[in-house]
VEXPA-338852 format. One record per residue: residue in one letter; residue number from 1; x, y, z of N, C-alpha, C, CB in turn. Coordinates in nm, 2 decimals, always signed. Glycine has a CB too. Layout:
<pts>
("a"; NUM; (X; Y; Z); (X; Y; Z); (X; Y; Z); (X; Y; Z))
...
</pts>
This chain:
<pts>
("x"; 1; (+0.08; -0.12; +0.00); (+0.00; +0.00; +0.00); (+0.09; +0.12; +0.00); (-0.10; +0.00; +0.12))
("x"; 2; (+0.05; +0.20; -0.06); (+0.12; +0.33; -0.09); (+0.08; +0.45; +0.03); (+0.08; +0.37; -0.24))
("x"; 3; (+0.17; +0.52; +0.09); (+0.09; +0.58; +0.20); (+0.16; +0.70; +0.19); (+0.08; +0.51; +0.34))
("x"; 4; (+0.10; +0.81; +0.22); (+0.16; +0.93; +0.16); (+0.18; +1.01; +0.33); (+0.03; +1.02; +0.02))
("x"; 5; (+0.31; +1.06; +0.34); (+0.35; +1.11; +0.45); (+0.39; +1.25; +0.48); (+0.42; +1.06; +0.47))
("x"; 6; (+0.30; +1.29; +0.52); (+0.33; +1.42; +0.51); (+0.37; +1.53; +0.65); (+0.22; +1.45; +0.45))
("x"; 7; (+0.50; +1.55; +0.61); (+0.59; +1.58; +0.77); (+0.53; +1.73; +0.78); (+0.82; +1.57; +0.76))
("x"; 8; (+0.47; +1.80; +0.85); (+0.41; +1.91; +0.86); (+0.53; +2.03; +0.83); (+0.34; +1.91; +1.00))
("x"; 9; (+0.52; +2.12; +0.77); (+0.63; +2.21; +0.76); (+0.77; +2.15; +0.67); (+0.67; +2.24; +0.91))
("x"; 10; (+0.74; +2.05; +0.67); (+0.87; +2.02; +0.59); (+0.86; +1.96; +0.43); (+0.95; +1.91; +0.68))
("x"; 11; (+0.83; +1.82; +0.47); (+0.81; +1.72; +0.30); (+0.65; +1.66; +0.32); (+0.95; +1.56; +0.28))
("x"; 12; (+0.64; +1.65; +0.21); (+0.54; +1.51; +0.18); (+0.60; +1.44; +0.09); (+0.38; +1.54; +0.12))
("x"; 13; (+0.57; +1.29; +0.14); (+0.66; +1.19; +0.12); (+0.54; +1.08; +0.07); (+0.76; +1.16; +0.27))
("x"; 14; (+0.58; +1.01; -0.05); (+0.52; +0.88; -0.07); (+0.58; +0.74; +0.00); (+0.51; +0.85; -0.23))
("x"; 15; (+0.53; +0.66; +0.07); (+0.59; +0.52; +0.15); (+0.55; +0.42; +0.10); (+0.57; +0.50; +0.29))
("x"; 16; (+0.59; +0.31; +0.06); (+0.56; +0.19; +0.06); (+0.51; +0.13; +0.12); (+0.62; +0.15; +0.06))
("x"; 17; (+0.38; +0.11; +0.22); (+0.44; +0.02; +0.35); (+0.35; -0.12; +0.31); (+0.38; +0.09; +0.54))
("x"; 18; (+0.43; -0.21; +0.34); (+0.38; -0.33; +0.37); (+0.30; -0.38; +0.46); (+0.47; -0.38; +0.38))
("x"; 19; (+0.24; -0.50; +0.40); (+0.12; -0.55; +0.47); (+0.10; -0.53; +0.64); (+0.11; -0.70; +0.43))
("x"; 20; (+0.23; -0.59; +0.68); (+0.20; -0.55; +0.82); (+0.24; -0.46; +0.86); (+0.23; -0.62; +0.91))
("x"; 21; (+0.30; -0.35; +0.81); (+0.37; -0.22; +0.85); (+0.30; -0.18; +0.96); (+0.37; -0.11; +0.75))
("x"; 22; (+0.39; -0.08; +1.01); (+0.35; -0.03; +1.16); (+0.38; +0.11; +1.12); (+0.44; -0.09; +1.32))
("x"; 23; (+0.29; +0.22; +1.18); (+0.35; +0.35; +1.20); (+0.51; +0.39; +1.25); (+0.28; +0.42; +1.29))
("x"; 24; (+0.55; +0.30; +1.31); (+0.70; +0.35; +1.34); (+0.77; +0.31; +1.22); (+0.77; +0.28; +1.48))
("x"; 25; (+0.72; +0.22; +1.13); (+0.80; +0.15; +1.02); (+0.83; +0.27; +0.91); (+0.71; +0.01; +0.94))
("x"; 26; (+0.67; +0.35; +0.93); (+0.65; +0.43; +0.84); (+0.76; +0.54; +0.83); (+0.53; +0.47; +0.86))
("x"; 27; (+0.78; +0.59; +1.00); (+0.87; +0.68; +1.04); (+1.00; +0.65; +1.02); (+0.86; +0.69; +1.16))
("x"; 28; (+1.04; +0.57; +0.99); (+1.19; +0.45; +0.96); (+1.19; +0.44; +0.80); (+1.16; +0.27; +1.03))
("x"; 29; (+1.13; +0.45; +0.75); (+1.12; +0.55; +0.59); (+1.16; +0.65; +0.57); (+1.01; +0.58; +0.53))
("x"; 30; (+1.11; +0.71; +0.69); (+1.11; +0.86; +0.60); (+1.26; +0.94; +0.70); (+0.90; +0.98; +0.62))
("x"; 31; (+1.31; +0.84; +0.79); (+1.42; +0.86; +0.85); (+1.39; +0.96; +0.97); (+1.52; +0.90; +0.74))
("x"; 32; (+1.28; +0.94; +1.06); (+1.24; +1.01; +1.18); (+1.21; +0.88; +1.29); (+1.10; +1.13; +1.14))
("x"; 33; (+1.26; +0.99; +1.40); (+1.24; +0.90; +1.54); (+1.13; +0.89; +1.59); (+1.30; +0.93; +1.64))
("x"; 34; (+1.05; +0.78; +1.65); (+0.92; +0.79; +1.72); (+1.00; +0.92; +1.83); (+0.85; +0.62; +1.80))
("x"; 35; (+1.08; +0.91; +1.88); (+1.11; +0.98; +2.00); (+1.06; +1.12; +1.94); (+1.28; +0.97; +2.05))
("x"; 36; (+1.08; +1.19; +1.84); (+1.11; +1.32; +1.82); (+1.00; +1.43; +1.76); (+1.23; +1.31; +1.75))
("x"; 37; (+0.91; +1.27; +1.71); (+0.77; +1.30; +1.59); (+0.65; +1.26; +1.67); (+0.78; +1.18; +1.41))
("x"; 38; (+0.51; +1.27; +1.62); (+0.38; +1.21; +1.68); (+0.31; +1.23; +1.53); (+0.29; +1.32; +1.84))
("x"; 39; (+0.30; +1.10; +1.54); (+0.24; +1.05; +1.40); (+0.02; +1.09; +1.43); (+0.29; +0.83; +1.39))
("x"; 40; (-0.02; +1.16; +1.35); (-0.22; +1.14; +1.36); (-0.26; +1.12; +1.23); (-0.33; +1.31; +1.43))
("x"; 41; (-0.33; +1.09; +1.26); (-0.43; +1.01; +1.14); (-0.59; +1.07; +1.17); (-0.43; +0.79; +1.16))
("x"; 42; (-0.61; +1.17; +1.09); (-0.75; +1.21; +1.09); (-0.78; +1.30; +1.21); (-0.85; +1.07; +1.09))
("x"; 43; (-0.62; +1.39; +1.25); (-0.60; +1.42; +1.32); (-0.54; +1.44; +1.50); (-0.65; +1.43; +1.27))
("x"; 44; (-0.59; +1.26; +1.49); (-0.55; +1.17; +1.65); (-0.45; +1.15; +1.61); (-0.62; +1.02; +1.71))
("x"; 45; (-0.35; +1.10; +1.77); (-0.25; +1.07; +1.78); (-0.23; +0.91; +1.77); (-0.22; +1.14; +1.89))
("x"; 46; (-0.16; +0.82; +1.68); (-0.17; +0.70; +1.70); (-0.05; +0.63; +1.75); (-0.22; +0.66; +1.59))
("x"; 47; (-0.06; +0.51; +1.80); (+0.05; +0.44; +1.85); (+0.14; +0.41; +1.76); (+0.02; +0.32; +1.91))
("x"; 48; (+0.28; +0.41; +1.78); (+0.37; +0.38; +1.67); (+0.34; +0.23; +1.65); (+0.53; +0.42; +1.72))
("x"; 49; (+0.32; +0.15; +1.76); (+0.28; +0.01; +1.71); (+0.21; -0.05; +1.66); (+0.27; -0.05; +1.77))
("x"; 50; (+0.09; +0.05; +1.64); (-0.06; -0.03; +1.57); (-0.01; -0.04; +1.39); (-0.26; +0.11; +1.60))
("x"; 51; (-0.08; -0.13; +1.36); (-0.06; -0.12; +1.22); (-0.10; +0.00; +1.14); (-0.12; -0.23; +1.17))
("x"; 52; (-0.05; -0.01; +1.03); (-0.09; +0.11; +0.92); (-0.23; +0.10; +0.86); (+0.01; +0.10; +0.79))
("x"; 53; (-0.32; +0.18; +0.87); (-0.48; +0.12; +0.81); (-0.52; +0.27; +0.75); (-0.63; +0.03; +0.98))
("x"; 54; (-0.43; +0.35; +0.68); (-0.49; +0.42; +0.62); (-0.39; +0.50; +0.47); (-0.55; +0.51; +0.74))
("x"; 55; (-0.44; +0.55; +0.41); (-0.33; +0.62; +0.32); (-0.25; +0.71; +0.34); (-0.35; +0.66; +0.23))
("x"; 56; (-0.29; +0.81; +0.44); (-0.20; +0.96; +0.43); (-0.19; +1.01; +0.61); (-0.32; +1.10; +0.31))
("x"; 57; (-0.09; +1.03; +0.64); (-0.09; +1.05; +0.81); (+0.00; +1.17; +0.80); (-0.01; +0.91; +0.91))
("x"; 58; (+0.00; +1.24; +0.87); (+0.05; +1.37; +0.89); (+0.14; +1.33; +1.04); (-0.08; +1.50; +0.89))
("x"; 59; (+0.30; +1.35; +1.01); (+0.39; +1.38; +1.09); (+0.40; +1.53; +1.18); (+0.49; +1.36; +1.02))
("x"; 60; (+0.37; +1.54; +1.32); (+0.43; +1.65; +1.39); (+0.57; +1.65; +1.45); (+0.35; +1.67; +1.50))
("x"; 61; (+0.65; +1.74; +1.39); (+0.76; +1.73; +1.48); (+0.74; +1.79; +1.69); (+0.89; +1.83; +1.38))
("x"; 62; (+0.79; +1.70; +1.74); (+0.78; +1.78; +1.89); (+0.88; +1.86; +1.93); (+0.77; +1.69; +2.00))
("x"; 63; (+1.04; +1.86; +1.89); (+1.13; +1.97; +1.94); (+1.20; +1.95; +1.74); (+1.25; +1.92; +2.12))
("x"; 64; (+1.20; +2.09; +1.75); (+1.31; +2.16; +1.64); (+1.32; +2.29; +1.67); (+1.27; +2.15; +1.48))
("x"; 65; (+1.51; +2.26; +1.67); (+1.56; +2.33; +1.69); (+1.73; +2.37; +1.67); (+1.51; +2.32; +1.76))
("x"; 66; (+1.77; +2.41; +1.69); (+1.94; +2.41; +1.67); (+2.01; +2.50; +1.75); (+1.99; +2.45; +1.53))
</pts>
């Protein structure tokens, strides 16, 4: 399934994810930490562990900065 990722402020990103993919898998694509991001889907916050069950999830970053 093709899942479109879209890091708020930064990229939107197309992913691959596979059948059992997980949101953290998703995050491991696009080369971000659960630690650092909060993945929602339809706006909610979802577990990095639950599987993937939709097409397009919007990444928040929680700290950026330098």
């Amino acid at each position: 399934m093709q899942v479109t990722v879209d890091v708020k402020g930064e990229d939107v990103l197309e992913v691959d994810a596979g059948a059992d993919a997980t949101y953290a898998d998703l995050l491991s694509a696009v080369e971000l930490s659960p630690h650092e991001v909060t993945v929602l889907v339809d706006g909610r916050p979802v577990p990095e562990d639950q599987p993937v069950s939709v097409d397009h999830v919007t990444v928040l970053r929680l700290v950026k900065g330098g």
